[in-house]
C-alpha positions in Angstrom: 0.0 0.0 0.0 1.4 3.3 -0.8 2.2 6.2 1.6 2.5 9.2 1.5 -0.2 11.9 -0.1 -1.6 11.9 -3.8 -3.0 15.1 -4.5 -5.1 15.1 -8.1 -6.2 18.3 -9.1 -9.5 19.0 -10.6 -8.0 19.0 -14.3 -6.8 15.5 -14.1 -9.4 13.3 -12.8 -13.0 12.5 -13.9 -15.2 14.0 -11.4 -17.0 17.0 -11.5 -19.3 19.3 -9.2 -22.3 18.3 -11.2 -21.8 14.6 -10.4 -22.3 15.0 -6.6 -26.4 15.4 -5.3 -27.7 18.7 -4.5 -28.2 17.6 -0.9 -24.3 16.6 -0.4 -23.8 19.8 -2.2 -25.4 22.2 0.0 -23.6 20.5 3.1 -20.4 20.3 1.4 -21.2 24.0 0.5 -21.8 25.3 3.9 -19.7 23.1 5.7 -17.0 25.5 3.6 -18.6 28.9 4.1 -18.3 28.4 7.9 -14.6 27.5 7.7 -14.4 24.2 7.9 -12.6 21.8 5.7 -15.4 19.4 3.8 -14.6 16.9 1.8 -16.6 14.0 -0.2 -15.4 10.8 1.1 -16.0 6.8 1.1 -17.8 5.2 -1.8 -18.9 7.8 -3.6 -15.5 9.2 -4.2 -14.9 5.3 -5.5 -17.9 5.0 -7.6 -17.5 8.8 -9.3 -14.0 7.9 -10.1 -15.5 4.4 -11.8 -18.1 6.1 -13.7 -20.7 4.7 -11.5 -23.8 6.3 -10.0 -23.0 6.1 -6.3 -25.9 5.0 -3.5 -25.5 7.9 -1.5 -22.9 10.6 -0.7 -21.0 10.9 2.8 -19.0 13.9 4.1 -16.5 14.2 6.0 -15.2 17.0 8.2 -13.1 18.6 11.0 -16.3 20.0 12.3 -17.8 18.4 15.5 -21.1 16.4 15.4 -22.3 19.4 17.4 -20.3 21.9 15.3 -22.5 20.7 12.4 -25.9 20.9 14.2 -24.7 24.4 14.6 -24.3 24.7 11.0 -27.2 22.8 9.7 -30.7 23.1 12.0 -32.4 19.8 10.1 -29.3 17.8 11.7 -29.0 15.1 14.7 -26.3 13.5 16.4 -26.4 9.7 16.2 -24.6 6.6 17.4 -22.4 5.6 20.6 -19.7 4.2 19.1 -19.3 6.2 16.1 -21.1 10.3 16.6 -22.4 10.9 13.3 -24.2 14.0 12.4 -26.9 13.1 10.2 -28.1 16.1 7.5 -31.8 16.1 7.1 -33.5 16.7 3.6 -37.2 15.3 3.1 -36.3 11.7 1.9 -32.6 12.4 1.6 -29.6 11.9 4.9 -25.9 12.7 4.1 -24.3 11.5 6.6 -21.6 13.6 8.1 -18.7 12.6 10.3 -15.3 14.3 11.9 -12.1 13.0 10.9 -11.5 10.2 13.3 -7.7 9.7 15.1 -5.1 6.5 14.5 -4.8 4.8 18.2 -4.0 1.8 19.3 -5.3 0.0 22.1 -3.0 1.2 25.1 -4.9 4.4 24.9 -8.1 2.3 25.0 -11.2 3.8 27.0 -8.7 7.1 27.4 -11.0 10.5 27.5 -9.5 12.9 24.9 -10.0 16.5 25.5 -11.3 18.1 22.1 -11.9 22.3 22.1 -14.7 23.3 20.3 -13.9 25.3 17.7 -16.7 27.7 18.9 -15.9 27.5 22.5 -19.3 25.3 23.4 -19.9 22.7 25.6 -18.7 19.5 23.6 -18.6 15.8 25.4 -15.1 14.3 25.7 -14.5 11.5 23.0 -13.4 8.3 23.8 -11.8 5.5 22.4 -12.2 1.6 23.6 -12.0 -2.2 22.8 -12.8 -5.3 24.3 -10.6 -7.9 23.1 -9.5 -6.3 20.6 -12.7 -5.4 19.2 -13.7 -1.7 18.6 -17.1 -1.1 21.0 -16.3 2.8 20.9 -14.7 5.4 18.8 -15.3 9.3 19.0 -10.8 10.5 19.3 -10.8 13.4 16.2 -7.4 13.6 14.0 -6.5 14.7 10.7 -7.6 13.8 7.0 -4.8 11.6 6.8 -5.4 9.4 10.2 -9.4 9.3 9.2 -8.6 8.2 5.9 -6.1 5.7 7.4 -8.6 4.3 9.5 -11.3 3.4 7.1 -11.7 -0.1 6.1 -10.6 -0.3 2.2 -8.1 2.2 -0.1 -10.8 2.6 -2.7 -12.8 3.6 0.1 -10.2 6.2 1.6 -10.6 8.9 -0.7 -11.8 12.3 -0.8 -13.0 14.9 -2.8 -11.9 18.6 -1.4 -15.0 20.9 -2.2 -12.7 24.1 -1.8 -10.3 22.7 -4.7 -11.8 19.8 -6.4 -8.8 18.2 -5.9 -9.2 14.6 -5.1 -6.9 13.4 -1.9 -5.3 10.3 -1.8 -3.6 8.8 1.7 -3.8 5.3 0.9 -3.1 4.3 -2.5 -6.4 4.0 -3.6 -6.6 5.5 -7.2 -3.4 2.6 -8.5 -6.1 0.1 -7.0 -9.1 1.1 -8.6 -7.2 1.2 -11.3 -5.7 -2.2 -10.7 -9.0 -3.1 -10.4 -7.9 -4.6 -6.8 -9.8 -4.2 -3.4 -7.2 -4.2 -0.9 -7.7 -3.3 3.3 -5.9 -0.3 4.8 -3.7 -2.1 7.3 -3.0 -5.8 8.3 -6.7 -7.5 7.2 -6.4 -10.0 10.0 -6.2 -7.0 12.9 -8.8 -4.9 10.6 -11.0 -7.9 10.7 -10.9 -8.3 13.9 -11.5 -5.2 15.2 -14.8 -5.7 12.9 -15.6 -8.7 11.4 -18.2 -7.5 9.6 -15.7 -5.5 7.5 -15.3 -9.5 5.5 -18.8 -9.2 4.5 -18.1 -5.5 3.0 -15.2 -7.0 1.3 -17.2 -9.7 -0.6 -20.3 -7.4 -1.2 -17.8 -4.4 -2.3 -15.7 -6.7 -4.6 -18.5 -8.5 -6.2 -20.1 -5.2 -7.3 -17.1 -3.4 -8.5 -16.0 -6.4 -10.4 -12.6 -6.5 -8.5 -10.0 -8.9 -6.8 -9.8 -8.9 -3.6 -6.0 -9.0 -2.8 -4.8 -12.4 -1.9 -3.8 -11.4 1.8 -7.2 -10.3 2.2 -9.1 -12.7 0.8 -6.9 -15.5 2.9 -7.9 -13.3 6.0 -11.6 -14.4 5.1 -11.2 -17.6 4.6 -9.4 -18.2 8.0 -11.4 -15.9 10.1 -14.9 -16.5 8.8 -15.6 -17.5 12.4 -15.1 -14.3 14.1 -18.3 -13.0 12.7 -20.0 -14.7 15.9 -18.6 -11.6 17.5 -20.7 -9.1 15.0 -24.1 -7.9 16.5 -26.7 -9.8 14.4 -28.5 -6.7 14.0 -25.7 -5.5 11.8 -25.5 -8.8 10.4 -28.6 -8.7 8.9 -28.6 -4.9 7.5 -25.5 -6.2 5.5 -27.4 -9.1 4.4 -29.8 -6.3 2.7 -27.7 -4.2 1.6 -26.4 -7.5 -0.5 -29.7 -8.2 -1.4 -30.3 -4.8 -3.2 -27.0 -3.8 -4.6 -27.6 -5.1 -7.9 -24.8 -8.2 -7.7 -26.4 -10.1 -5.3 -25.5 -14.0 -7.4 -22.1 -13.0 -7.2 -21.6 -12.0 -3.9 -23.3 -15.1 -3.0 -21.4 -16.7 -4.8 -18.0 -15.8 -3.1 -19.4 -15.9 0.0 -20.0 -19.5 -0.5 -16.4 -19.4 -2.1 -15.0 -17.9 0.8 -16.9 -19.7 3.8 -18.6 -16.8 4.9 -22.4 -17.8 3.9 -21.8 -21.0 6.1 -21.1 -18.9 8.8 -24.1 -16.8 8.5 -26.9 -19.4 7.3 -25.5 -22.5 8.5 -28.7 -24.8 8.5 -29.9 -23.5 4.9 -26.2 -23.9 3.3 -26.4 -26.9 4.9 -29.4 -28.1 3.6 -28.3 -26.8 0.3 -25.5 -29.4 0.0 -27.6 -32.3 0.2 -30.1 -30.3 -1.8 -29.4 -31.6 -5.3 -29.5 -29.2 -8.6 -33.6 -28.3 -7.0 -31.9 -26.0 -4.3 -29.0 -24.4 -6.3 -30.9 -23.6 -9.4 -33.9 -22.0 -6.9 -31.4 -20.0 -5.1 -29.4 -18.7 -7.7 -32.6 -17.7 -9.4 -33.7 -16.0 -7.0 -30.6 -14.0 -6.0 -30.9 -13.1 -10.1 -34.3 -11.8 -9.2 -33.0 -9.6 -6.6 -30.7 -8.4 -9.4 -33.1 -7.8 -11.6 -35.6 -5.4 -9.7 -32.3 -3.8 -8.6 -31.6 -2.8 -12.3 -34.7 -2.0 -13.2 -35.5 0.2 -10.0 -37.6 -1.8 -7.9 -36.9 -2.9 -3.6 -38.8 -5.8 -3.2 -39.8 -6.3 1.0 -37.3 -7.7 2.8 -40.0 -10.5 3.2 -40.5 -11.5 0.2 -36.4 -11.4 -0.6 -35.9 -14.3 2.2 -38.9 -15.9 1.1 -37.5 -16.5 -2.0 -33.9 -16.9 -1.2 -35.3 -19.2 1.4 -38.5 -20.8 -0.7 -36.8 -24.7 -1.8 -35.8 -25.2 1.9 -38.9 -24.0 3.2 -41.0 -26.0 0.7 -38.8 -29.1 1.5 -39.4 -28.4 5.1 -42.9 -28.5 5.0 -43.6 -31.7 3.3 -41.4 -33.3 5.4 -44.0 -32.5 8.7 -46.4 -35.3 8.1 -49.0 -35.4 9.7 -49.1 -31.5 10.0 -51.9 -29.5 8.1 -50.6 -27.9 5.0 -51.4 -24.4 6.6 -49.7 -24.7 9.7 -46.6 -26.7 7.8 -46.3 -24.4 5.5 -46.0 -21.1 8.5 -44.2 -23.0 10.7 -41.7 -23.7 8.1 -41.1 -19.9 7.6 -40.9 -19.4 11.3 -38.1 -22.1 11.6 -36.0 -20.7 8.7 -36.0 -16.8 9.9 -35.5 -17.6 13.4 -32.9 -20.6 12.6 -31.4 -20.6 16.1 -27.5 -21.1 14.1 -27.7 -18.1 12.3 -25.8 -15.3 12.8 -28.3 -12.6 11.7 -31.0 -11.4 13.8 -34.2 -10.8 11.2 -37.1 -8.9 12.7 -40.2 -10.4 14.0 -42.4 -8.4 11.1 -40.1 -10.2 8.2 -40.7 -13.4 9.8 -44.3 -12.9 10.0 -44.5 -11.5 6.2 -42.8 -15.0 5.6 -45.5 -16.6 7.2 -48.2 -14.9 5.1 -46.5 -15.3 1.9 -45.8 -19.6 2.6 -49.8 -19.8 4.1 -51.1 -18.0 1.1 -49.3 -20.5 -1.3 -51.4 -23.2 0.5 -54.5 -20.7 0.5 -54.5 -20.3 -3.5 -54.0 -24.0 -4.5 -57.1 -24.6 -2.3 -59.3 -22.1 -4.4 -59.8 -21.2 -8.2 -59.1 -17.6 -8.0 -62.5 -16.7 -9.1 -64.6 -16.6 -5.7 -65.5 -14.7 -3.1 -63.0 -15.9 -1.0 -60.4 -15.4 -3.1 -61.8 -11.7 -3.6 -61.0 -11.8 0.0 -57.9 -12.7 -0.5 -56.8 -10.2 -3.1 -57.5 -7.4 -0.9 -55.5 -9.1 2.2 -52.0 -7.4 3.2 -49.0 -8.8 1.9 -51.0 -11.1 -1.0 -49.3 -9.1 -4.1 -45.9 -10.6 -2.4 -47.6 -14.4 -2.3 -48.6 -13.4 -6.1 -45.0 -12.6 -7.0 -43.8 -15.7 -4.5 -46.2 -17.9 -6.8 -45.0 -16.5 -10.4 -41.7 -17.6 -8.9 -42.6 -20.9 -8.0 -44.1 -21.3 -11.1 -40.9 -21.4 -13.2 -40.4 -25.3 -11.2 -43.6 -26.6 -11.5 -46.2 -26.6 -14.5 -49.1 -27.0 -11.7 -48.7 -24.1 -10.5 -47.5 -22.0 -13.4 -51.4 -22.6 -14.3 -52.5 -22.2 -10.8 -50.4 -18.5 -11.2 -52.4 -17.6 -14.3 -55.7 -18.5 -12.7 -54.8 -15.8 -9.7 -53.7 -13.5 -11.9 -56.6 -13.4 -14.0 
């Protein structure tokens, strides 16, 4: 990794004012009129470089959390172990954080006295681990230490809004040119201070299309375990945020490559090896679906997405309770594979219950023809344009119900 700083100007590199939202604009913008330094950082740096349209924009600063607020009245303050300053517009957040301080962990849990810049009242940072593990990080630095803490070098960049220069701490313009994905740091220590950073590698490298740099990618395979140690709330937002960035087969793919899906759904990848060609082709299908309302601008519920992924092992499930009505095989079946008591993700009671719906109506619909007043009923019931789309799905594996689909969607 290179050291040192890169300093692009504004004539030699592909991005432009134009390219960045209004929103981030206006903070960047002000952020700048009140003296402080404000610059475009993370992925959409990366992705503006690359051509690509980025998810959202994030800021970053030497202003205070509370130095923003000052700045911007639609702001709050956010998160323990990282302060964010959230900026507020209608439908829009850019989220906005101070350039964070390299420290290791002898000056763990350590209060750092921080001036504000505007003489207020600010609450002391701190810094802290336990075992290793960050639980708590609010120490400010410099541009270069905040870009030397983030997690990848494509991801340390920044645009400067005063000179539209693009800085570079890390290395990370020869590896997005490279084509490479590569951690700031030694990846096992960076893992382990956050394990969930191997799921951002896979997700990250299967949508940019790059390599993951063999050190790396070695630090995966071997420490695939440690994400026991990740909340499983954050667990399952990454497991979204793979679902709907538009590569979702082939991040599943290397995470199956990798060891890391095993880790995470151990009783469905387990099932899926003694599944036969039935549960492959269904999965990778509907991962493809995912893709596809990705490109075509659609979020399917998070319901329906592990309904789908889910749908083969569920089914299989399900016929497997003898004895057990269809209905209540069919729900419990749902119930068992969100809350599967080996996974590492922690999916909310509402998902599991729209999973419940979706598997009962499919049991609901082969029972009626589509054409009476029950099924009127049906139509109008919440969640039954997911059990439609479940259905279609379905559909593609069984000629039965491709006609049973045709008769509900008439």
């Amino acid at each position: 990794m290179e050291t040192g700083l890169r300093r692009v100007p504004a004539s030699e590199h592909p991005l432009d004012r134009g390219m960045i939202s209004i929103e981030a604009r206006k903070v960047l913008e002000r952020l700048h009129a009140a003296g402080y330094k404000a610059y475009l950082c993370g992925g959409g740096v990366r992705d503006l470089w690359l051509g690509k349209e980025p998810k959202d924009f994030d800021v970053a600063t030497d202003a205070r959390p509370e130095e923003v607020k000052h700045v911007f009245r639609n702001c709050r303050i956010i998160g323990r172990r990282f302060r964010l300053a959230h900026v507020i517009f209608r439908d829009v957040i850019i989220e906005t954080a101070t350039f964070r301080a390299l420290l290791d962990e002898s000056e763990e849990t350590e209060s750092v006295e921080v001036p504000s810049r505007r003489n207020r009242e600010i609450p002391d940072p701190t810094f802290a681990t336990r075992d290793g593990v960050i639980v708590r990080d609010n120490v400010y630095g410099t541009p270069e230490e905040d870009a030397r803490r983030r997690d990848f070098t494509v991801n340390g960049l920044f645009y400067d809004w005063a000179s539209g220069a693009v800085l570079d701490y890390v290395g990370g313009i020869a590896d997005l040119e490279a084509r490479v994905l590569r951690v700031i740091g030694d990846p096992a220590t960076r893992f382990h201070e956050d394990p969930v950073r191997m799921i951002r590698a896979v997700r990250i490298a299967s949508q940019l299309g790059f390599e993951i740099e063999p050190g790396a990618l070695q630090a995966i395979r071997d420490m695939g375990g440690e994400l026991a140690n990740a909340s499983p709330e954050r667990m399952h937002e990454e497991m979204l945020k793979i679902f709907n960035c538009g590569s979702a087969r082939a991040v599943w793919r290397l995470a199956m490559d990798t060891g890391l899906a095993q880790r995470v759904y151990p009783e469905f990848t387990g099932w899926l090896e003694g599944a036969g060609e039935h549960g492959a082709l269904w999965t990778e299908k509907a991962l493809a679906q995912f893709d596809v309302w990705k490109k075509n601008g659609l979020k399917a519920a998070p319901g329906l997405q592990y309904t789908l992924l889910f749908g083969a092992w569920m089914e299989a499930m399900a016929a497997a309770a003898k004895g057990t009505p269809a209905f209540v095989a069919a729900t419990e079946a749902a119930g068992a594979a969100l809350r599967g008591g080996g996974q590492l993700v922690k999916i909310p009671k509402f998902i599991q219950y729209d999973a419940e719906r979706i598997m009962g109506a499919q049991v609901q619909m082969a029972k009626s023809s589509g054409a009476s007043k029950y099924a009127e009923r049906m139509r109008k019931r919440a969640g039954f344009s997911d059990a439609l789309v479940y259905l279609k799905f379905a559909s593609g594996f069984d000629p039965k119900r491709k006609a049973l689909f045709e008769r509900w969607a008439r």
